[in-house]
VEXBAPA-80856 format. One record per atom (N, C-alpha, C): residue in one letter; y, z, x. Coordinates in steps of 0.2 Angstrom, whole numbers, plus 5000, padded with zeros to 4 digits. Example, Ala and Ser with C-alpha at 12.3 -4.5 7.8 and 13.67 -1.06 7.14 Angstrom:
! residues 2
a497250395066
a497850395062
a498450395066
s498950355064
s499550365068
s500050395064
END
This chain:
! residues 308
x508548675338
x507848655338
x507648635331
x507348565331
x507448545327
x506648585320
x506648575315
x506048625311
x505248605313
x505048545316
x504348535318
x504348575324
x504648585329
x504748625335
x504748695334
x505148705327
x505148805327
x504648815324
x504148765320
x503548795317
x503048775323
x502848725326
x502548745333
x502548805334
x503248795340
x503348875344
x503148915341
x503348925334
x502948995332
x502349025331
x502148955329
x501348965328
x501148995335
x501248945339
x500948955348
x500949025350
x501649035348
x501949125349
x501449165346
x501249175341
x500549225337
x500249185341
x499849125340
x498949145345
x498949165352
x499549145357
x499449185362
x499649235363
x499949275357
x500149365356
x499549385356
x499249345352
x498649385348
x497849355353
x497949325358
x497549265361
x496749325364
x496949385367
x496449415371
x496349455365
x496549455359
x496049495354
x495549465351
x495849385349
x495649365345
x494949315351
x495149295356
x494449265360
x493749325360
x494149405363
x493649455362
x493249465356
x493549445349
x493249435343
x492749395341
x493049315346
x492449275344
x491949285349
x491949305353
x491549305360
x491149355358
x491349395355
x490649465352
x490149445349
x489449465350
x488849435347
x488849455338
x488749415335
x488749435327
x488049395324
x487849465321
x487349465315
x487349415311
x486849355308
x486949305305
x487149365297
x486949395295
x487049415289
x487549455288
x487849485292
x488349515294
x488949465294
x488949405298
x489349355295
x489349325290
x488749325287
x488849285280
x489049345275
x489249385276
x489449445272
x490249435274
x490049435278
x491149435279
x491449355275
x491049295278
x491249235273
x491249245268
x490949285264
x491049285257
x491449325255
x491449395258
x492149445257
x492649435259
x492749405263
x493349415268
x494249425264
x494449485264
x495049475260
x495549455265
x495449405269
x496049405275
x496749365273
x496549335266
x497049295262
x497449345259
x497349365256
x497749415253
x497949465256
x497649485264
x498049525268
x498649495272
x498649425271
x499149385275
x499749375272
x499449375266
x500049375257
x500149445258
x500149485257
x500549555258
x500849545263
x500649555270
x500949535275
x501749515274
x501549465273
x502149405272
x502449425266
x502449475263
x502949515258
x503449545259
x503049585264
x503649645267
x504249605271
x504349555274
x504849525275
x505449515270
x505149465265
x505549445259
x505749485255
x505249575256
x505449645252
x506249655258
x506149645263
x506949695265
x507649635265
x507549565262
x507849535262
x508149535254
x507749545249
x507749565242
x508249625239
x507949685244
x508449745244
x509149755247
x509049695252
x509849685256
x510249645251
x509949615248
x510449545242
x510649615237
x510049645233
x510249685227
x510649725231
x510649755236
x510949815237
x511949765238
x511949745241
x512549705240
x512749675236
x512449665229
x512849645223
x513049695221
x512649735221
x512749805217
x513749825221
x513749815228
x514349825230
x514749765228
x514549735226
x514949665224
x515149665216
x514849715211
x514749725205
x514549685202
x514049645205
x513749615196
x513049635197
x512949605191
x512549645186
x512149715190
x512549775190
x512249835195
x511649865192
x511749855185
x511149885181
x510249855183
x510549785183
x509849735185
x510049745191
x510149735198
x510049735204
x510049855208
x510149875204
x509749955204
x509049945201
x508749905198
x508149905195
x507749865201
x507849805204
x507649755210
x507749815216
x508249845215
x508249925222
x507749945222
x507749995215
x506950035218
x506349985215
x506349925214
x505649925211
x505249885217
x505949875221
x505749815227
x505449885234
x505949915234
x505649975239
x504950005235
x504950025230
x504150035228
x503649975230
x503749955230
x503549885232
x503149885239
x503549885242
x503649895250
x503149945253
x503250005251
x502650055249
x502150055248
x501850015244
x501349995242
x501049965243
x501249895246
x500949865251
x500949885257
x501049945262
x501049965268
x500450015266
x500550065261
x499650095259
x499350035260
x499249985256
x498749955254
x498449915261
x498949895264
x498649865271
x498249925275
x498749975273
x498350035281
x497550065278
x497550055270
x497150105268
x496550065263
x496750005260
x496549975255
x496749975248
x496749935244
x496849955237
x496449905234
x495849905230
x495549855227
x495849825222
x496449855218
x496849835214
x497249795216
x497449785223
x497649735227
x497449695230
x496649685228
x496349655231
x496149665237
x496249715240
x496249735250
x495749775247
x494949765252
x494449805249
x494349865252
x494649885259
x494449955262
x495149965267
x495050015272
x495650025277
x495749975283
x496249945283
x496149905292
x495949955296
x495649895301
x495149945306
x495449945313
x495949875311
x496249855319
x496449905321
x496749945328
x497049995328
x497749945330
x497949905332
x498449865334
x498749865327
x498649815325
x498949805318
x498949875312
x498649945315
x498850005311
x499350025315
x499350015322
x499850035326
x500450005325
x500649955321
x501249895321
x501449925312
x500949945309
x500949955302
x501450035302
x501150085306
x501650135308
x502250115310
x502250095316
x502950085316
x503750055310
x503249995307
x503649975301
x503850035296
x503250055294
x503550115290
x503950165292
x503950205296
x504250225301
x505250205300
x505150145301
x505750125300
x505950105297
x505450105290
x505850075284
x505950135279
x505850205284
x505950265278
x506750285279
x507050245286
x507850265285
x507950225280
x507850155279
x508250115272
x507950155268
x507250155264
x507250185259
x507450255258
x507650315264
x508050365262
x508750345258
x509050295261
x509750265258
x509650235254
x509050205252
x509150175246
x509150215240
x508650275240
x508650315235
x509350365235
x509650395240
x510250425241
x510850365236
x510550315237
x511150255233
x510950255228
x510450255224
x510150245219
x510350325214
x510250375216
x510750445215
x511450455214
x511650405219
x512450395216
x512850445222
x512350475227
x512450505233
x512650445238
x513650475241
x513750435246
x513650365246
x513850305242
x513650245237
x513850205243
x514450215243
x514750145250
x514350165257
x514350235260
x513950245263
x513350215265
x512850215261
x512350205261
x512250135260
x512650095257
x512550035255
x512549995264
x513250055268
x513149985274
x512650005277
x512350055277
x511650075280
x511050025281
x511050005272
x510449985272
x510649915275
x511249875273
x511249825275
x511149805282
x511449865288
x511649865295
x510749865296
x510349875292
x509749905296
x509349825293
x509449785287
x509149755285
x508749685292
x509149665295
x508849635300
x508549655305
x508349705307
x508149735312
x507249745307
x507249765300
x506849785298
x506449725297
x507049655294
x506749595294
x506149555299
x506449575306
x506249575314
x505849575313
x505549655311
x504949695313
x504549685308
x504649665302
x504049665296
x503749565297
x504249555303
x504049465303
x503349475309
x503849515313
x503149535318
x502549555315
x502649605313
x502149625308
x501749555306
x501849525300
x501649455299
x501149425304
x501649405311
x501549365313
x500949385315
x500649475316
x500149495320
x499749495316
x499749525310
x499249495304
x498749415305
x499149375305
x498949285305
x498649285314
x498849325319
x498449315325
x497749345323
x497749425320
x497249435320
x496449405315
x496849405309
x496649375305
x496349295304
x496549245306
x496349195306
x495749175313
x495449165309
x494849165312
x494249135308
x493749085311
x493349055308
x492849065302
x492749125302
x492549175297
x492849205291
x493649205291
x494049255290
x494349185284
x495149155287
x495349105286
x495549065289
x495348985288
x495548935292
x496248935294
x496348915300
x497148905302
x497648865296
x497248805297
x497748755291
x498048785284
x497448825282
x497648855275
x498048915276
x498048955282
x498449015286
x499248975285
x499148905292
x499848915291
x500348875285
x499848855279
x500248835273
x500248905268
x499848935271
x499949005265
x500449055269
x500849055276
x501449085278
x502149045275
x501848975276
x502548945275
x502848965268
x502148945262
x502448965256
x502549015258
x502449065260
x502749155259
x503549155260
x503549095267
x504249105269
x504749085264
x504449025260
x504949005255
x505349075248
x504849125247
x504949185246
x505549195249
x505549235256
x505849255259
x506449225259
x506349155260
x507149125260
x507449145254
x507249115248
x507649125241
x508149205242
x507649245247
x508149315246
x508549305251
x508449285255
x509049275263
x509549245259
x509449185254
x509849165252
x510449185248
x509949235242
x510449285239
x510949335243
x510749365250
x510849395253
x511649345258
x511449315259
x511849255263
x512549265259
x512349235250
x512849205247
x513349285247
x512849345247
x513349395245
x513849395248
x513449385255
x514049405261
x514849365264
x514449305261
x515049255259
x515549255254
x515349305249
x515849325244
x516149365249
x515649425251
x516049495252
x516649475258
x516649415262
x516949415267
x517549365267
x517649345260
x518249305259
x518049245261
x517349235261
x517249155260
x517449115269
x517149175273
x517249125279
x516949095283
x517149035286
x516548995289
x516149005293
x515849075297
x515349095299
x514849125295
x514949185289
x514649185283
x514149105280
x514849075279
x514749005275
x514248935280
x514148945285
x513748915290
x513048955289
x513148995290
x512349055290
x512049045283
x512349035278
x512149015271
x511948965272
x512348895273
x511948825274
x511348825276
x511248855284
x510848845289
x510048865283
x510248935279
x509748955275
x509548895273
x509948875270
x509748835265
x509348775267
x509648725272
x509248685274
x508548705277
x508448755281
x507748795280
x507248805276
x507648815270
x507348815266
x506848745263
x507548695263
x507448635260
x506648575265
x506948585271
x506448575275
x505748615276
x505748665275
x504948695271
x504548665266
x504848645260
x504948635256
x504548555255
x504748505260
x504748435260
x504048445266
x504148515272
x503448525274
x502848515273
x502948565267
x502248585262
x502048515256
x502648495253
x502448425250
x502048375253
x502148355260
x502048305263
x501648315270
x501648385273
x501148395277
x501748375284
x501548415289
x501748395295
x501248415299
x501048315302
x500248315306
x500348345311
x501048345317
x500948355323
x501148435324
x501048475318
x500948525319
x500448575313
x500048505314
x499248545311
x499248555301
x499948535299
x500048575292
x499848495290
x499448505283
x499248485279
x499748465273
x499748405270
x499948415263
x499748445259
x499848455254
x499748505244
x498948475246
x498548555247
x497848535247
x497548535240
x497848535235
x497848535231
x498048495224
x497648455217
x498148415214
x498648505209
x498448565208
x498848625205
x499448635211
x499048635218
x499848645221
x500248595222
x500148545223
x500548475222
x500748495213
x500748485210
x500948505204
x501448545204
x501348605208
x501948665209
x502448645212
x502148625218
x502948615225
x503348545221
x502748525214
x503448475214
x503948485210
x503648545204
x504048585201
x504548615204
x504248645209
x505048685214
x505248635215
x505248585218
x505848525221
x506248505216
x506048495211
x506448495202
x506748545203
x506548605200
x506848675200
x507548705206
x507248655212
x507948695217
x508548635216
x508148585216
x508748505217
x509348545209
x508948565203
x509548575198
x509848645202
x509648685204
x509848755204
x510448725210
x510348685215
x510748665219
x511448635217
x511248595212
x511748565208
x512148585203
x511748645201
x512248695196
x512548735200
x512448765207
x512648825209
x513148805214
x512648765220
x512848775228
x513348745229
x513848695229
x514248675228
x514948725226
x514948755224
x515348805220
x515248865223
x514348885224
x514448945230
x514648945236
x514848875237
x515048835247
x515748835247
x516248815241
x516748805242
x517248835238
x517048885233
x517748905229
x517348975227
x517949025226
x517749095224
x517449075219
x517149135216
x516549125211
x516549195206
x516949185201
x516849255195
x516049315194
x516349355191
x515749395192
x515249355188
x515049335183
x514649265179
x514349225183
x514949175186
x514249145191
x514149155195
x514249205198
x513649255203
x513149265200
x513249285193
x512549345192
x512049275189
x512449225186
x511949165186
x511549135190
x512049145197
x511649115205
x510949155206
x511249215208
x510749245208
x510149255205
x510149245199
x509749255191
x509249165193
x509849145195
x509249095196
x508749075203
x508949115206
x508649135213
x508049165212
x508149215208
x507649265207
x507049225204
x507349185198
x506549155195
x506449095199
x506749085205
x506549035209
x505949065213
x506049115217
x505849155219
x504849195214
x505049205206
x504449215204
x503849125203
x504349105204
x503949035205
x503649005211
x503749035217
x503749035223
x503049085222
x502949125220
x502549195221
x501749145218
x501949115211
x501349085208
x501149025211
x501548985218
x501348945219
x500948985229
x501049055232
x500849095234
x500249085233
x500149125228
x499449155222
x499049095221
x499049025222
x498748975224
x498348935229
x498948955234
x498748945241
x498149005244
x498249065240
x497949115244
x497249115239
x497249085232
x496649055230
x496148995235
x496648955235
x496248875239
x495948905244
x496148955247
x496048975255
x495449025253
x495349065250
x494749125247
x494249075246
x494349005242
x493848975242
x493348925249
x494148915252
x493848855254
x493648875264
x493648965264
x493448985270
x492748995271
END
């Protein structure tokens, strides 16, 4: 399937997931002043941006907790363990309950998406039990294949999760579509950067074989295609170019920033074993790929607050 086809389909997949809540939404009679209250407040952006965290949080913890069994740098990737589970927490309060310091001004009301909100936590208290049992120094291989074995399953659910956020939230009042589906994409490019870390470990850990080493490429070009997405817009599926001349200014930063990281690393990560050094370099530079990804986020979720 080629990438203009799977961001369709996906898209189509939330609005018809989300189809009978969201027509009974616009179909309800509203208060003029009551909607101009919500246009102006509406945190629907930055609950789409948490949202779309939680994914890239259990792809982050699967990379770290795998180096950490790979030995490099254990000390920095125990710190990315718990800070990222803390993490993850925080944004699962904040969504259920509010946090103004996150921007999220009161409790979700939807019961669907607290009901979807539950269940993630729910399941993501077995990894964090093994994460802090790992973190303790209790059962360390143990626990390591725990988190790993669970990590997809958790990725699954916390995408659903997403996806259900973006059905219920996108809405004429709330956020526009366009700005919705370039404010997930960027999210995804987040995500990727850690499937990536995640990818490469397992490539180490598995003696470097060509299903591992296929699964990594496949990242990557997902990545790169995202990437060339948001630069240039793709019309026949609704996405927009850089609405922006700061976010065009960004993506084209990152396009610099991943061509050299490419150049220094991937070649070397795809075809010869690689010392503890240049792993923790790879990685090292993933990570602040990664925080560059976040600021170019934090942009998208700006234009969009303004321009709903």
């Amino acid at each position: 399937m080629t990438f203009t086809r799977q961001i369709c389909c996906a898209l189509s997949f939330v609005l018809l997931g989300s189809g009978a809540g969201l027509a009974a939404d616009l179909a309800a009679p509203k208060d003029d002043i009551v909607f101009a209250k919500l246009k102006i407040d509406s945190d629907a952006a930055e609950r789409l941006r948490l949202a779309n965290q939680l994914p890239m949080l259990t792809q982050r913890v699967a990379a770290a907790s795998c180096a950490m069994s790979a030995g490099v740098a254990v000390e920095d990737n125990r710190d990315v363990l718990k800070a990222s589970s803390r993490e993850f927490g925080a944004i699962i309060r904040a969504l259920t309950s509010g946090n103004p310091h996150m921007n999220i001004a009161g409790p979700e009301q939807n019961r669907r998406l607290l009901n979807d909100i539950e269940i993630v936590s729910e399941a993501w208290g077995y990894t964090k039990s093994a994460i802090y049992s790992r973190l303790s120094g209790r059962d360390d291989a143990e626990n390591a294949v725990l988190i790993d074995a669970h990590s997809s399953a958790i990725l699954a659910m916390t995408s659903t999760l997403a996806a259900d956020f973006y059905g219920h939230y996108v809405q004429p009042f709330e956020i526009k579509q366009s700005d919705a589906m370039a404010l997930t994409i960027a999210s995804r490019q987040a995500l990727l950067t850690q499937q990536i870390a995640h990818d490469a470990c397992q490539f180490w850990a598995s003696d470097s074989n060509a299903v591992d080493g296929k699964k990594l490429q496949d990242t990557i070009q997902v990545y790169e295609n995202s990437l060339t997405a948001l630069r240039g817009g793709m019309a026949n599926a609704g996405l927009q170019p850089a609405p922006t001349a700061q976010i065009a200014d960004e993506l084209t930063r990152s396009a610099a920033s991943w061509a050299m990281l490419k150049k220094t690393h991937f070649t070397d990560v795809s075809s010869k074993p690689l010392n503890s050094d240049e792993k923790q370099a790879f990685l090292s530079d993933l990570n602040a790929e990664l925080h560059n990804i976040e600021r170019l986020v934090g942009h998208y979720v700006a234009f969009a607050e303004r321009h709903h």
